[in-house]
C-alpha positions in Angstrom: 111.1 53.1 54.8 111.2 53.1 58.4 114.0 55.6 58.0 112.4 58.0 55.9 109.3 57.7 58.0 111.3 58.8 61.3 112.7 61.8 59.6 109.0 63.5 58.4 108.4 64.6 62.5 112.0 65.6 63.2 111.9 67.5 59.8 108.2 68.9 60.8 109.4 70.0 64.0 111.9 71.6 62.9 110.0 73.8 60.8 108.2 75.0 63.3 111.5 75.6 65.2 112.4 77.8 62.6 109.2 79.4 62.1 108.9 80.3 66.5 105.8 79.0 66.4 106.5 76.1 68.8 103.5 74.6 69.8 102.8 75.4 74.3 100.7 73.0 75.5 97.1 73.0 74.5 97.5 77.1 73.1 98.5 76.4 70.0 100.9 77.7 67.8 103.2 80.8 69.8 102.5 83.3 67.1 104.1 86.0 69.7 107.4 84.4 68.7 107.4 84.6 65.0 109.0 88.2 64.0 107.3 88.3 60.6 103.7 88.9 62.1 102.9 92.5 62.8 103.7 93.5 66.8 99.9 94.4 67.9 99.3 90.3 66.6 102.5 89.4 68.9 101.2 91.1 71.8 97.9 90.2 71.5 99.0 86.4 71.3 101.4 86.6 73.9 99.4 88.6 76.4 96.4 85.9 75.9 99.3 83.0 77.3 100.0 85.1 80.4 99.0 84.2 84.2 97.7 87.3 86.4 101.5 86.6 88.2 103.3 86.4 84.9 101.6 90.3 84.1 102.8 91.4 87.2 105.7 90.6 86.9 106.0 92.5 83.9 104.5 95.3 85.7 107.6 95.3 88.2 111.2 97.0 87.8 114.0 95.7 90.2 117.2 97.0 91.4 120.2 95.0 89.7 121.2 93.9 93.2 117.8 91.7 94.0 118.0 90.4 89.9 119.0 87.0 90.8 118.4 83.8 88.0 115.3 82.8 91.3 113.9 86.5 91.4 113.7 86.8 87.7 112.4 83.5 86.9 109.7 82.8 90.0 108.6 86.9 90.0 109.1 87.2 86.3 110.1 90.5 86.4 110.2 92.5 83.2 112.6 95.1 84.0 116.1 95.7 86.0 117.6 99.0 86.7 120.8 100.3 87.5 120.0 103.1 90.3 123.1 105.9 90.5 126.1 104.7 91.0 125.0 100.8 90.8 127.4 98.8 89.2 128.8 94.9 88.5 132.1 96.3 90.3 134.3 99.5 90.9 135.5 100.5 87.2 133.8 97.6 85.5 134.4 97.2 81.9 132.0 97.4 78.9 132.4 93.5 79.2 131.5 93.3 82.7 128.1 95.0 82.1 127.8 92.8 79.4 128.1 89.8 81.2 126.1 91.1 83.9 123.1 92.1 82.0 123.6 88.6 80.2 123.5 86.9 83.5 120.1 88.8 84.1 118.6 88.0 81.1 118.6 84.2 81.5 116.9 84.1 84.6 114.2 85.8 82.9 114.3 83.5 79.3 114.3 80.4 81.5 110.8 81.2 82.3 107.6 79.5 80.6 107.3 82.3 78.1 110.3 83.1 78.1 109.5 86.7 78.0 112.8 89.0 78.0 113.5 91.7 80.5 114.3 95.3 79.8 117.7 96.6 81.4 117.4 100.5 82.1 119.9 102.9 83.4 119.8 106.9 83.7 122.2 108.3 80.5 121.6 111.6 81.2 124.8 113.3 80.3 126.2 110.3 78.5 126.6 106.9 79.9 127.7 108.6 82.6 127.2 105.8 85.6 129.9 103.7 83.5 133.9 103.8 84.1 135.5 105.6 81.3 132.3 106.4 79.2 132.0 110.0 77.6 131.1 112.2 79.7 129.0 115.2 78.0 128.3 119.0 79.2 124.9 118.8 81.2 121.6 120.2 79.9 121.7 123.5 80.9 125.1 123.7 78.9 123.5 122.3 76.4 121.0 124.4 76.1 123.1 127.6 75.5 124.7 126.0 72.4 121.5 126.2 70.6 122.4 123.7 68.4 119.5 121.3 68.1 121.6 118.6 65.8 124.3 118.9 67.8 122.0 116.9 70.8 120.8 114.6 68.7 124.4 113.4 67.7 125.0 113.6 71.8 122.2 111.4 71.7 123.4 108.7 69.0 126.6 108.9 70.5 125.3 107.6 74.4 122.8 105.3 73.2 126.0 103.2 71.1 127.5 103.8 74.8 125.1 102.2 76.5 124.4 99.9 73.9 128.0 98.9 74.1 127.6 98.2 78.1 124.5 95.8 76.6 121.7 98.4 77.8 118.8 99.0 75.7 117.3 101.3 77.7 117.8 104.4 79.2 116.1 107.2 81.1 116.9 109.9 79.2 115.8 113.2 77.9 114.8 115.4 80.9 112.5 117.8 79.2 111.8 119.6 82.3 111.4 123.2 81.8 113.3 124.5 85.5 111.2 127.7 85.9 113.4 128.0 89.1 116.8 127.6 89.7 116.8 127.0 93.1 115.8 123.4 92.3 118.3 120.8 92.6 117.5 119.5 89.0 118.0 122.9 87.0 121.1 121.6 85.2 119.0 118.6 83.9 116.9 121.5 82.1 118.1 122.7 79.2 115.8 125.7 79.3 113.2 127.9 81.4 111.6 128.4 77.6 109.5 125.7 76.2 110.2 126.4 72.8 113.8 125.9 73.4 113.6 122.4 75.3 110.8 121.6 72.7 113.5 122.0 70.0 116.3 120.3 72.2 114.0 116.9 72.8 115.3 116.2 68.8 117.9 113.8 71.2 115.0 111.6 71.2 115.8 110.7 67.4 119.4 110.6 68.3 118.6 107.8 71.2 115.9 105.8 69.3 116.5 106.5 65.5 114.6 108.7 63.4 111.5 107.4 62.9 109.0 106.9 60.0 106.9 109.4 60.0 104.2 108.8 57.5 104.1 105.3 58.1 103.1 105.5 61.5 101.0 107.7 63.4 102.7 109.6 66.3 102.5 107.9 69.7 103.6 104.6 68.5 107.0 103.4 70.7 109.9 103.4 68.0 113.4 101.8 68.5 115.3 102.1 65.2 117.6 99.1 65.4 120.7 97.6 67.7 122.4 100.5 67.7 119.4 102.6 69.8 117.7 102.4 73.0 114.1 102.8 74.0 114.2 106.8 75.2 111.9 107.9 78.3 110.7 111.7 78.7 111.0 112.4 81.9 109.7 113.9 84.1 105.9 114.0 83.3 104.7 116.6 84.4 105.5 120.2 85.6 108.7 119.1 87.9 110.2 122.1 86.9 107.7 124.6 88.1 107.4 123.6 91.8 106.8 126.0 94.6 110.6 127.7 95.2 111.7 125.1 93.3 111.9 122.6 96.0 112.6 119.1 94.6 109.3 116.9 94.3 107.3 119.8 95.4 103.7 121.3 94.4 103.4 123.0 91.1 100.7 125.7 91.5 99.8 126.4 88.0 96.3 127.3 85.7 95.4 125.2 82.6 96.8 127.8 80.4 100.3 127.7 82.5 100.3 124.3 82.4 99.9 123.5 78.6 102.0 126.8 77.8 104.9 126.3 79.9 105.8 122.4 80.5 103.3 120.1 78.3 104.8 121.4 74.9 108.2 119.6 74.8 105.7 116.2 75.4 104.0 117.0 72.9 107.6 117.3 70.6 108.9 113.9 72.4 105.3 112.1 70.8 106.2 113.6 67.4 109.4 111.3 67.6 107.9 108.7 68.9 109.0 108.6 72.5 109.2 104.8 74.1 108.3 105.6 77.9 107.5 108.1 79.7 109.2 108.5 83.6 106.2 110.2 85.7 107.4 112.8 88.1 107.3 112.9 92.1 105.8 116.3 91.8 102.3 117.4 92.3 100.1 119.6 89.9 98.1 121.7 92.0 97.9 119.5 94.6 97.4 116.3 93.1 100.2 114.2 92.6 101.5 112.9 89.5 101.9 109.3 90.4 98.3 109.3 91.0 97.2 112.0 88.5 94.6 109.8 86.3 93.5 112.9 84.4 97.0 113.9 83.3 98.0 110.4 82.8 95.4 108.0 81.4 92.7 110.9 80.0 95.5 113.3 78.5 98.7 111.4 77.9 97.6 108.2 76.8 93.8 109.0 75.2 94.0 112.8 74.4 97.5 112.5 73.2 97.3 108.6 72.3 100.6 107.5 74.0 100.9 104.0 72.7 104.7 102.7 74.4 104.6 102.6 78.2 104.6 104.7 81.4 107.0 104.2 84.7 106.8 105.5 88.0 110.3 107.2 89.1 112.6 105.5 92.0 109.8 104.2 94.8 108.0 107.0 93.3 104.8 105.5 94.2 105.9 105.2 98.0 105.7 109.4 98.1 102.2 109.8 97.4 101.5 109.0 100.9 103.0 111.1 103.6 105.2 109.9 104.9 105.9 107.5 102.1 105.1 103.8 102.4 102.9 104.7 105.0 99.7 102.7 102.9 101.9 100.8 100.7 98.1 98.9 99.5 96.6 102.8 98.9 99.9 103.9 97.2 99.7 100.6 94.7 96.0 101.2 94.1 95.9 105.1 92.9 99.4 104.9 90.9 98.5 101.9 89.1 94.5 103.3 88.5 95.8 106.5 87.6 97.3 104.8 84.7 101.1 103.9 85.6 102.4 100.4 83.7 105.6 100.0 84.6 106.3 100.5 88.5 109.9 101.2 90.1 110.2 98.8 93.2 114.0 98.7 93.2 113.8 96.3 96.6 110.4 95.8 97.6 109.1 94.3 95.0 107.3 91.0 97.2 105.3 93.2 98.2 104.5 95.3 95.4 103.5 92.1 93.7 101.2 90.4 96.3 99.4 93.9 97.0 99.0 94.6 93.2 97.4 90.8 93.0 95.4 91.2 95.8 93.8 93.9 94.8 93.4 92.4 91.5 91.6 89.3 93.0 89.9 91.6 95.0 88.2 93.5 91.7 89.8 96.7 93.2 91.8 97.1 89.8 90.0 95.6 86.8 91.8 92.8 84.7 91.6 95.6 81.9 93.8 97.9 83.2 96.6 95.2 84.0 95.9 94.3 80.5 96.3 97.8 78.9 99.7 97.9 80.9 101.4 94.9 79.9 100.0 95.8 76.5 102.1 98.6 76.4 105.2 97.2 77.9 105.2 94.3 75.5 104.7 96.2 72.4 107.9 98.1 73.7 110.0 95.0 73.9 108.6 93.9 70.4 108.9 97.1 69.1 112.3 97.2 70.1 113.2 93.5 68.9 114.2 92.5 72.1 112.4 89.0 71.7 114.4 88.6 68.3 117.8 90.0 70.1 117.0 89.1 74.1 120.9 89.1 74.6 123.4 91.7 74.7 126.3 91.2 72.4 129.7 93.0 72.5 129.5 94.9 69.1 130.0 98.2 70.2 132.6 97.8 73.2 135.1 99.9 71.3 132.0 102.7 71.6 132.5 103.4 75.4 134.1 106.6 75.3 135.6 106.4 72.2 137.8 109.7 70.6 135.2 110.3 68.3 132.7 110.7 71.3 134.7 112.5 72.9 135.9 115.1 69.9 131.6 115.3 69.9 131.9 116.5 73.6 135.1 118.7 73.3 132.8 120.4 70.1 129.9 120.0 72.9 131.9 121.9 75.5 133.1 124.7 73.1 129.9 125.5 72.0 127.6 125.5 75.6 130.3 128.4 76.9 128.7 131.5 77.5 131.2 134.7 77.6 129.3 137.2 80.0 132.2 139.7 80.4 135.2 140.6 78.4 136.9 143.8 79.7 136.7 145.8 81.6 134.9 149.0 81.0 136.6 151.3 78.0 139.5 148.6 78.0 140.6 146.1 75.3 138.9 142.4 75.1 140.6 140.1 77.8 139.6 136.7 75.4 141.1 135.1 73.5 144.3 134.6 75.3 147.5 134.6 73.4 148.9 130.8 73.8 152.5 132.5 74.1 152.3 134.5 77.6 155.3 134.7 79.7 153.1 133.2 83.0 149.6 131.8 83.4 148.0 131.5 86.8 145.8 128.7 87.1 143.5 128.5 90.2 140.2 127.8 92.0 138.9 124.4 93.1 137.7 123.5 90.3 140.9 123.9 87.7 142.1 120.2 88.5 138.9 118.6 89.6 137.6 116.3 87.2 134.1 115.5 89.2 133.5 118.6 89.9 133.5 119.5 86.1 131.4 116.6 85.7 128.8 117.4 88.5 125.7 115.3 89.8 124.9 112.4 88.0 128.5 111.4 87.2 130.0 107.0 88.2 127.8 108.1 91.7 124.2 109.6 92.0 125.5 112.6 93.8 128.9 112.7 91.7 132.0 113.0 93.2 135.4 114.7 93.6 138.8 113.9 92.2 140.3 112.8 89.3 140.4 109.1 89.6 136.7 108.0 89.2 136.6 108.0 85.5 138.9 109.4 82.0 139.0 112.6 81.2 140.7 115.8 80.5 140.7 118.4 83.5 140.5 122.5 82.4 144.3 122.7 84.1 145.7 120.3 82.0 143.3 121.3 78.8 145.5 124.6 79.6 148.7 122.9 79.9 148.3 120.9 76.3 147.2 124.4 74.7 149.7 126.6 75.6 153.2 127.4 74.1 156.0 125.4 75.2 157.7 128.6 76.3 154.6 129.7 78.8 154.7 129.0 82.0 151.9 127.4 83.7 151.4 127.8 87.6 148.6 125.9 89.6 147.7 127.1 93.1 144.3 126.4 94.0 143.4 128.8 96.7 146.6 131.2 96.4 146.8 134.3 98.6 147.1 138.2 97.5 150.4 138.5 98.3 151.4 134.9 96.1 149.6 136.1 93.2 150.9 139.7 92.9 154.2 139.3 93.9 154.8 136.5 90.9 153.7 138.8 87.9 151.8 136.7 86.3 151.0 137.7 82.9 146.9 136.3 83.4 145.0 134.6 86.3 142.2 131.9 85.5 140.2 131.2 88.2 138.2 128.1 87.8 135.7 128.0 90.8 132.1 127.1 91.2 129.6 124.5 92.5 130.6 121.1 94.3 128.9 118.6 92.8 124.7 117.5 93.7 122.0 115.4 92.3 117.9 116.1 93.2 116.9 117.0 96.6 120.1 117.4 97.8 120.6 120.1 95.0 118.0 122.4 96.4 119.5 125.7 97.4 118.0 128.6 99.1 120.6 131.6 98.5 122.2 130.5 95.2 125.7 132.4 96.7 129.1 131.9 94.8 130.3 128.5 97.7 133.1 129.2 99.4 136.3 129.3 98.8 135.5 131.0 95.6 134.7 134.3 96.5 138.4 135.0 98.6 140.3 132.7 95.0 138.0 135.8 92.8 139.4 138.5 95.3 143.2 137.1 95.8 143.7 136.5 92.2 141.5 139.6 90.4 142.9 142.3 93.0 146.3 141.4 92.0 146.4 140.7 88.5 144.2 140.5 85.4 141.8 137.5 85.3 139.3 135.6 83.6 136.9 133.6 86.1 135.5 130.3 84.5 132.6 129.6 86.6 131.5 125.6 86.9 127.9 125.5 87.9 124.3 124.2 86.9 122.8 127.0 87.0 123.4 130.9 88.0 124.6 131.9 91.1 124.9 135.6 92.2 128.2 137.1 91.0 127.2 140.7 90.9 128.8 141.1 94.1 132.3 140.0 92.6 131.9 141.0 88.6 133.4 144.3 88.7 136.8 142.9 89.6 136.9 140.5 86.8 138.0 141.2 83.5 136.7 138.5 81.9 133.6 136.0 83.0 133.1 132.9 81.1 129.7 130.5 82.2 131.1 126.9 81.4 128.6 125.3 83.6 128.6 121.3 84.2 131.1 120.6 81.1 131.9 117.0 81.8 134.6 114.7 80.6 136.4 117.3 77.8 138.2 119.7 79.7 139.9 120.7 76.6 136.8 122.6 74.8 137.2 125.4 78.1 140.6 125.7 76.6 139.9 125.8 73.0 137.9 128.9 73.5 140.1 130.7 75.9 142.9 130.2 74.0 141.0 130.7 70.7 141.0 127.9 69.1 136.8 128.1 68.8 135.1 131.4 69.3 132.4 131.6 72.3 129.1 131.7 70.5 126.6 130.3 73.5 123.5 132.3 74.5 122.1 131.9 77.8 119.2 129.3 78.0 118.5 130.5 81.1 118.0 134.7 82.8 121.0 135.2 85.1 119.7 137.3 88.0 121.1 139.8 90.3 119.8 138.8 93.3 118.2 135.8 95.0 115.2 137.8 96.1 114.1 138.3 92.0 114.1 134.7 91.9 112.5 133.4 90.4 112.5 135.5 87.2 112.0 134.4 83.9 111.9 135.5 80.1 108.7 137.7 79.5 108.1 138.6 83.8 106.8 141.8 84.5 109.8 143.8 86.5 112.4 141.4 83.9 115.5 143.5 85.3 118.5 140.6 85.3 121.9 140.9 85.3 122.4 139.4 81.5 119.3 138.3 80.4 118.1 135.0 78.7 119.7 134.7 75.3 122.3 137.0 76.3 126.3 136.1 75.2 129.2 137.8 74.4 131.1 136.3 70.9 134.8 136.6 70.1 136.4 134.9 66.9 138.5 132.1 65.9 142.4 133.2 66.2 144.2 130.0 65.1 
């Protein structure tokens, strides 16, 4: 008997074990924990539980550096970043991250609530701040395949990539619409035309899973199982339309230019049920975004009923005094009024935290708007199942760049090329080469260079050059693998006249463009072809027939040099698979891109978009030569 009677507790409590509703303190049953009961239940229990500091803290995003077991557990931060180029260690494995992320998490279980953090990390050509991960072509590449399904497999494909690193979260699509191309950020675009970046934000259902759409009404955060991350539209809004295009700048528009121009692709990333959305640093009219309450709280989240959570960019809040940080308390006040949940405080985040309570105590910010922001961060995490699943697993390590990711990007590659010239005038088609020429000239800076194919945004913020910083295939040895055994293949990068005419070489390809950029440091006035291009263009195209494959994120003015090309091929930021430049030079795959964006003659039309009065470019949007498959 006295047996039996011992066992009735143990057995009771571990029912409730089993049910998560463990009993915390005096506040009865923890409903939030139970995964049968519907999320807006779960939140409402959980958020009733939690301490002004414990809201806060969910309120707060941290660099991985300062995510320490103590900061996690005493702040109880809610999310951790990755910034560019942040990593455990040079060329850490999928593992690594895994462990690392792990080793994050627990600092934030061991808390009272035990309420998970959510790891995020900017995936915005693929995984692309991760050591041998696939690297895919840009968006403005992207753009000119027109190919709608095609991003949406791009975007299943990085979020098992990031997944596989343990990342649930990533800060991805850009659905900017560059209007300029001076900005540093045009290659992040896929398009100066709504409609087309409207139709390209279907990589939204490739990150988060398609989701149920009679079930539940639009707005709603959606994350469609372990195999997605939560998506964020970024960069809310009008970051594309800034005065000459200058990074973070003013965008001077009218109501009508506003919701004609950059609101529509938000309105597409709702449909799919979006998770976050990044604000941008930019102003509208003056006003800027981070402190925008009408465009915010009044149209994004009650006009357009935005349910899953908003987050400032990197210190974003800091900019909207000038200089930034110069009223830290005035900065905190009008971002987190003007309806921002989720705030990026990579180091500072003490005192982000004590200003945000003081002015809580203070009656400055009303409990309800902490309330309506932790709201909407925990009904991410739920929605997500990250209370169910708070730890990464290593499932998917055989994911990070994987051949079948990378086949995606060769395809990827193939289709974002844009053939502007072929010929010259009255003469033959230049493309596709014949793979058994006597003797190919490879040349240019960018033949051999596997961060510069991969621009901005690629293992560091800004990218890098070289070929040792992550796996890939360059164009000069996509060339090498395509070509007959007989041919004969010749590298020189920056070969003179005299080299080039005296060797008869049965074809020169010139691979030259941009060095890679990221943001502000992206912003260029004159848009000129760098140097040493133009004197590789002239060397090679003087002295033999070319074909000039130019790497860039945008267009850059060529008319100067165009006449002496035979053949002109925009392959813009291609990224890890070299090989797709040389499946359609070779003809392997035709060229079937179409400009996403109008390539201008000079920098004085600029900027010039589809539908301007005086629309005189030098190939206009939409514009693309085609050639056909040979083998």
């Amino acid at each position: 008997m006295k047996t039996k009677r011992s066992l009735i507790p143990l057995v009771g409590i571990l029912f409730w074990c089993c049910c998560g509703l463990l009993v915390d303190g005096n506040d009865g049953p923890m409903i939030y924990k139970d995964p049968k009961q519907p999320v807006e239940v779960r939140v409402k229990d959980l958020l009733s539980r939690m301490t002004l500091a414990e809201k806060i803290g969910q309120m707060t995003q941290i660099e991985r550096v300062n995510a320490t077991f103590d900061a996690m557990k005493n702040y109880f931060i809610g999310s951790v970043l990755s910034g560019g180029g942040s990593v455990p260690s040079p060329n850490a494995t999928a593992q690594q991250w895994i462990d690392m992320v792990n080793d994050i998490q627990r600092g934030a279980m061991a808390t009272r609530l035990g309420i998970p953090m959510i790891y995020g990390v900017d995936a915005v050509h693929g995984h692309n701040n991760v050591y041998k991960a696939t690297i895919f072509p840009h968006n403005v590449g992207l753009g000119a395949t027109r190919d709608p399904n095609l991003v949406k497999r791009i975007g299943a494909a990085t979020a098992l990539e990031v997944r596989a690193t343990g990342i649930p979260y990533a800060f991805a699509p850009c659905i900017a619409v560059c209007r300029d191309p001076r900005w540093g950020r045009c290659y992040e675009s896929y398009s100066e035309d709504a409609k087309l970046v409207q139709q390209f934000s279907v990589i939204i259902s490739g990150l988060q899973g398609d989701a149920p759409s009679k079930q539940v009404k639009k707005g709603r955060p959606f994350v469609g199982g372990k195999d997605k991350v939560a998506a964020c539209a970024k960069h809310y809004v009008g970051d594309g339309g800034t005065v000459n295009g200058i990074n973070e700048n003013n965008t001077i528009v009218t109501t009508e230019q506003l919701f004609d121009i950059h609101m529509p692709p938000y309105w597409s990333a709702l449909d799919q049920r979006v998770s976050t959305v990044m604000i941008s640093y930019s102003s509208i009219n003056g006003k800027k975004m981070h402190a925008n309450k009408e465009l915010v709280t009044e149209y994004l989240k009650e006009k357009l009923k935005f349910k899953g959570f908003t987050i400032s960019d990197w210190e974003g809040i800091d900019r909207i005094t000038s200089p930034p940080h110069s009223n830290y308390t005035y900065s905190v006040q009008e971002s987190v009024l003007a309806g921002l949940d989720m705030i990026m405080v990579p180091y500072l985040y003490p005192e982000f935290i004590n200003i945000l309570t003081d002015l809580v105590n203070k009656k400055v910010i009303p409990m309800r708007r902490i309330n309506d922001a932790v709201k909407r961060i925990l009904r991410v995490k739920f929605e997500m199942g990250l209370f169910e699943n708070p730890y990464a697993d290593n499932s998917f390590v055989d994911k990070l760049g994987c051949k079948e990711h990378r086949e995606l990007a060769r395809e990827a590659v193939r289709k974002s090329l844009v053939l502007l010239k072929n010929g010259k005038q009255q003469s033959p088609p230049v493309l596709p080469l014949e793979k058994k020429l006597p003797k190919i000239l490879v040349a240019g800076t960018h033949a051999d260079n596997l961060g510069y194919q991969c621009g901005g945004w690629t293992i560091e913020w800004q990218g890098d050059s070289g070929n040792n910083y992550t796996e890939g295939t360059t164009i000069l040895r996509a060339i090498n693998a395509t070509v007959d055994p007989s041919t004969q293949v010749v590298f020189s990068e920056r070969p003179d006249y005299n080299f080039v005419k005296d060797n008869n070489f049965s074809i020169g390809i010139v691979v030259v463009g941009e060095v890679p950029y990221a943001e502000t440091k992206g912003d260029n006035t004159n848009l000129t072809l760098p140097w040493p291009a133009p004197d590789i263009i002239n060397n090679v195209c003087k002295a033999t027939k070319c074909v000039v494959v130019l790497v860039s994120g945008r267009p850059l003015v060529i008319e100067p040099y165009a006449e002496a090309m035979d053949a002109l091929v925009a392959a813009w930021l291609p990224g890890s698979e070299g090989q797709g430049v040389a499946d359609a030079l070779f003809g392997d795959s035709p060229f079937t891109g179409k400009l996403s964006r109008t390539w201008f003659r000079r920098i004085d039309q600029v900027p010039m978009n589809l539908g301007d009065q005086n629309y005189d470019p030098l190939f206009p949007f939409g514009f693309g030569l085609q050639t056909t498959k040979v083998y």
